[in-house]
C-alpha positions in Angstrom: -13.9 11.9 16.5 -12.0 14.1 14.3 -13.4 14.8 10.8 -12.5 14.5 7.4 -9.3 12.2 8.8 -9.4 10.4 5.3 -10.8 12.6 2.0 -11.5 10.8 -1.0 -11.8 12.2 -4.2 -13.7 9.9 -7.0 -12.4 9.9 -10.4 -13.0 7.9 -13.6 -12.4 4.2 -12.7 -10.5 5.3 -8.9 -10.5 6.9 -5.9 -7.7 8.8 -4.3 -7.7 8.6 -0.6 -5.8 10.9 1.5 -4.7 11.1 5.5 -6.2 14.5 6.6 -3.9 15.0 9.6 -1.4 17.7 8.4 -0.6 19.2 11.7 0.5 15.5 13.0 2.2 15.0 9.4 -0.8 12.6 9.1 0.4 10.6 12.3 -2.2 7.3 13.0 -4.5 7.5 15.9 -7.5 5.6 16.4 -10.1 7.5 14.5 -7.9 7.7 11.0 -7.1 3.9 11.3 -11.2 3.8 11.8 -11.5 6.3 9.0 -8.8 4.6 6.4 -10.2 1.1 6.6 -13.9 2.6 6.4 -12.4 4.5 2.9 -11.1 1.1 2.0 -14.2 -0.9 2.6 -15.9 2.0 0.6 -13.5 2.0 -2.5 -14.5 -1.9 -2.2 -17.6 -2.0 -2.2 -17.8 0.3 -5.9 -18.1 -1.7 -8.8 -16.6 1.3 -10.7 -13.7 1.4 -8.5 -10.9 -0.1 -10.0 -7.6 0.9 -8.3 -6.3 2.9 -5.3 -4.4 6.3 -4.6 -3.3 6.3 -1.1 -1.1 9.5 0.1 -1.0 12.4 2.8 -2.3 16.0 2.6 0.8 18.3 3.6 4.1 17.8 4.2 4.1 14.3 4.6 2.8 10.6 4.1 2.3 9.4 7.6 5.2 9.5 10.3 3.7 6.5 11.9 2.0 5.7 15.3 0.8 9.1 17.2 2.4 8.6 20.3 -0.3 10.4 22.4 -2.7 8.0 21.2 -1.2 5.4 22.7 0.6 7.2 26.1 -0.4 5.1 29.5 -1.5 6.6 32.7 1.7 7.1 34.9 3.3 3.6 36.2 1.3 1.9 33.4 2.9 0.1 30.2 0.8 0.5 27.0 -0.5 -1.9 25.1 1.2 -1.7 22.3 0.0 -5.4 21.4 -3.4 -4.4 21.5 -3.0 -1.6 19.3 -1.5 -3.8 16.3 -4.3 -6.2 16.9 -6.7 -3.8 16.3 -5.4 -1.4 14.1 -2.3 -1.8 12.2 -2.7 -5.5 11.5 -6.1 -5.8 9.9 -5.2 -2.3 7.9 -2.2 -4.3 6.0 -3.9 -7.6 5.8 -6.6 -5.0 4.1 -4.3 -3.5 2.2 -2.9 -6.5 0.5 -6.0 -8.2 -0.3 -8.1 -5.3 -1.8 -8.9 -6.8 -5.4 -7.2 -3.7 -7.3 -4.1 -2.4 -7.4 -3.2 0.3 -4.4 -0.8 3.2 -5.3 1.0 4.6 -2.3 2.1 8.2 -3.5 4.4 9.3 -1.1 4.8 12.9 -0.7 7.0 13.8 2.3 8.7 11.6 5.3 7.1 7.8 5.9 8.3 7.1 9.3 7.7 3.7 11.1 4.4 2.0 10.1 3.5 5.1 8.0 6.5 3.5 5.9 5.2 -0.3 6.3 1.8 1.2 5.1 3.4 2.3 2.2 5.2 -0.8 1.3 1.6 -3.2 2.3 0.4 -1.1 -0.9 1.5 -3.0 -4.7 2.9 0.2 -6.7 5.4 3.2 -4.1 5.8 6.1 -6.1 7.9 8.6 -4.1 8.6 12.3 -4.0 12.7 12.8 -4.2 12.3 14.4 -1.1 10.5 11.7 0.1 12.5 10.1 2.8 11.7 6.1 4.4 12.3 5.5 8.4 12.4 2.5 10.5 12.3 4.5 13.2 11.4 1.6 16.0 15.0 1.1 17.2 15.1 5.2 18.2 11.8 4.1 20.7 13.5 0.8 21.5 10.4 -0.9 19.6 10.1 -3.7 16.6 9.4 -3.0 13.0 6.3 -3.6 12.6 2.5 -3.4 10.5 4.8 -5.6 8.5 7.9 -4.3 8.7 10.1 -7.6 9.9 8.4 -9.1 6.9 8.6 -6.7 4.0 12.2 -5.2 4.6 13.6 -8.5 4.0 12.2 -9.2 0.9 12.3 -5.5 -0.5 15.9 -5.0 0.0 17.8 -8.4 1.3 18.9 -9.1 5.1 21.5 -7.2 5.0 20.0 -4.1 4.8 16.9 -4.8 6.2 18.6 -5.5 9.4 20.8 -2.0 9.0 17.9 0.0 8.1 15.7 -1.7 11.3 18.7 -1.4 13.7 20.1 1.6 12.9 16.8 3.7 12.0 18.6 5.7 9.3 16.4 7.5 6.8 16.8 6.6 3.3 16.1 9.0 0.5 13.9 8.0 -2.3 16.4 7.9 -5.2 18.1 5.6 -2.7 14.6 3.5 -1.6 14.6 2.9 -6.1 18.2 1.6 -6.4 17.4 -0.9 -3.7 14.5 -1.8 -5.2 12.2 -1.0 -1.9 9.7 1.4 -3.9 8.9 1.2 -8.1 9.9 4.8 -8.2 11.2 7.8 -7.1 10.0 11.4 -9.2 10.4 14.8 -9.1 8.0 16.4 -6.0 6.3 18.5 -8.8 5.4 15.3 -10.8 4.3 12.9 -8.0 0.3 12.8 -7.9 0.6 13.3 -12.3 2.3 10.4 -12.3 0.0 8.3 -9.2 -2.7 9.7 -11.4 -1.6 8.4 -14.8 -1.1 4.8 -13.3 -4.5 5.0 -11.8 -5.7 5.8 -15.2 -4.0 2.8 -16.8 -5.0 0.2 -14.5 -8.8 1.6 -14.3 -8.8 0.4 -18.2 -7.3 -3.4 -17.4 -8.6 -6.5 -16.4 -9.0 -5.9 -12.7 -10.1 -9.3 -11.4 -6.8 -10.8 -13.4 -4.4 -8.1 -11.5 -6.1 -9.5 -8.3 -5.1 -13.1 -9.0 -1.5 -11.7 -9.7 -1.2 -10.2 -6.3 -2.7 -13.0 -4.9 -0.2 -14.9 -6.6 3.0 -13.0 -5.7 1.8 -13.2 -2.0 1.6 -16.7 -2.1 4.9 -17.0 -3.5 6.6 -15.4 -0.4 6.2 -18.9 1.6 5.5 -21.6 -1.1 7.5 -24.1 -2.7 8.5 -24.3 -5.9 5.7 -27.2 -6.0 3.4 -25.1 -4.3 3.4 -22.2 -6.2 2.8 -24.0 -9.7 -0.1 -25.8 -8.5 -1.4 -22.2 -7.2 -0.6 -20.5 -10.3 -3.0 -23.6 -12.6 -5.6 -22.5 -10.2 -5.4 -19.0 -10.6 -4.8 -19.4 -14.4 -8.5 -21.4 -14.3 -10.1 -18.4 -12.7 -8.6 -16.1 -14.8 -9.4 -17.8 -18.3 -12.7 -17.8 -17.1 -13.4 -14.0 -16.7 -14.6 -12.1 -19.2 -11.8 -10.2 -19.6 -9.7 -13.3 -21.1 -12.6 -13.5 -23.3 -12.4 -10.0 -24.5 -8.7 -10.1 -24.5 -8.7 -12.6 -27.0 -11.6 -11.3 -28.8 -9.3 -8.2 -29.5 -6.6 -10.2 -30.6 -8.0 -11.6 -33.5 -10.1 -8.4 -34.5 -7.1 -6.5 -34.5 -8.7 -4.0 -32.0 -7.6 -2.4 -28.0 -9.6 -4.8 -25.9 -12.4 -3.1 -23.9 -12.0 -5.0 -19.9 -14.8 -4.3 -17.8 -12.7 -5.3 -14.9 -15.4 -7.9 -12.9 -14.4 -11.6 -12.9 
């Protein structure tokens, strides 16, 4: 196994994970996906964690699947199934149902699932020269470690189905008028800025930001009906942290409330 294939750096309430495969512009093989969700599982598992950095050392994010890692012995198909199974599929389901926030800070290209991964993550800062690639159609493949799914719902069917068709990059100024990432900044200001919004959400009430993304996830497939009984039972859970408490404590002492971000 390679080493170091995911570094994390521990700050004050967060961790900033980065893909340590430069020379494959951080390219997913085996060993990172093992490495990533092993980082994930860490970040989890610390009570002082509070939210997520993900992005890639060099000159890019991730450009996806490393095809050698998945090439079959001559007159043999790969199994491409199995590799979602195992790898891409339980990374985003991950991804999505850490209890924190996740910043994707995207610092270069985000090709095929390296630009899924990006979108599985709840805030997508980009570099301007930060490009986004469906690049299936080029391999005669499917979007996928959520791809089908999030397009759609990012930027409409129109141009989901453009963008997965015809594999055209699009440029991060572009990816923030349609609304697929929160923002695109200049290249120079990209990890100040993922690091200022790790800062504020290290200081909020954590377990309440995990109900909301539990929330908006929900909301992707319930009705109207649905969705309001699920939002009384998150509101219960969340009254009862301690953060609610505090919050309200603040209020009427005039005073920043202190969250200790635990339910």
């Amino acid at each position: 196994m390679e080493t170091d294939l995911v570094l994390t750096d521990i700050r004050d309430g967060y961790r900033v994970l980065t893909l340590n495969r430069p020379d494959r512009l951080n390219a997913f093989n085996a060993d990172l996906h093992a490495a990533l969700i092993a980082a994930l599982h860490a970040a989890e598992a610390d009570t002082s964690c509070r939210v997520l950095i993900l992005t890639g050392a060099g000159r890019g994010f991730c450009a996806g699947q490393d095809l050698a890692d998945v090439a079959a012995s001559p007159g043999e198909a790969p199994d491409l199934s199995g590799t979602l199974a195992r790898h891409y599929n339980p990374l985003v389901r991950k991804l999505r149902a850490l209890p924190m926030p996740v910043i994707a800070a995207v610092n270069g290209v985000a090709a095929g699932a390296g630009a899924n991964i990006a979108f599985a993550c709840d805030i997508v800062l980009a570099a301007k020269s930060a490009k986004f690639i469906q690049a299936f159609a080029k391999l005669g493949l499917v979007p996928d470690s959520g791809g089908s799914w999030f397009l759609p719902r990012l930027v409409g069917a129109a141009r989901a189905r453009g963008l997965a068709l015809l594999a055209e990059p699009v440029a991060a100024e572009q990816a923030e008028a349609w609304g697929m990432i929160w923002r695109a900044v200049d290249d120079a200001a990209l990890l100040a800025e993922a690091h200022r919004l790790a800062a504020h959400f290290a200081t909020q009430p954590t377990a309440g930001l995990a109900l909301i993304k539990q929330a908006l996830d929900a909301s992707e497939s319930n009705s109207l009906d649905q969705q309001l009984d699920l939002e009384c039972e998150l509101q219960g859970q969340a009254g009862r942290t301690a953060d609610y408490g505090e919050a309200v404590a603040a209020f009427f002492d005039k005073r920043p409330p202190r969250f200790i971000g635990r339910p």
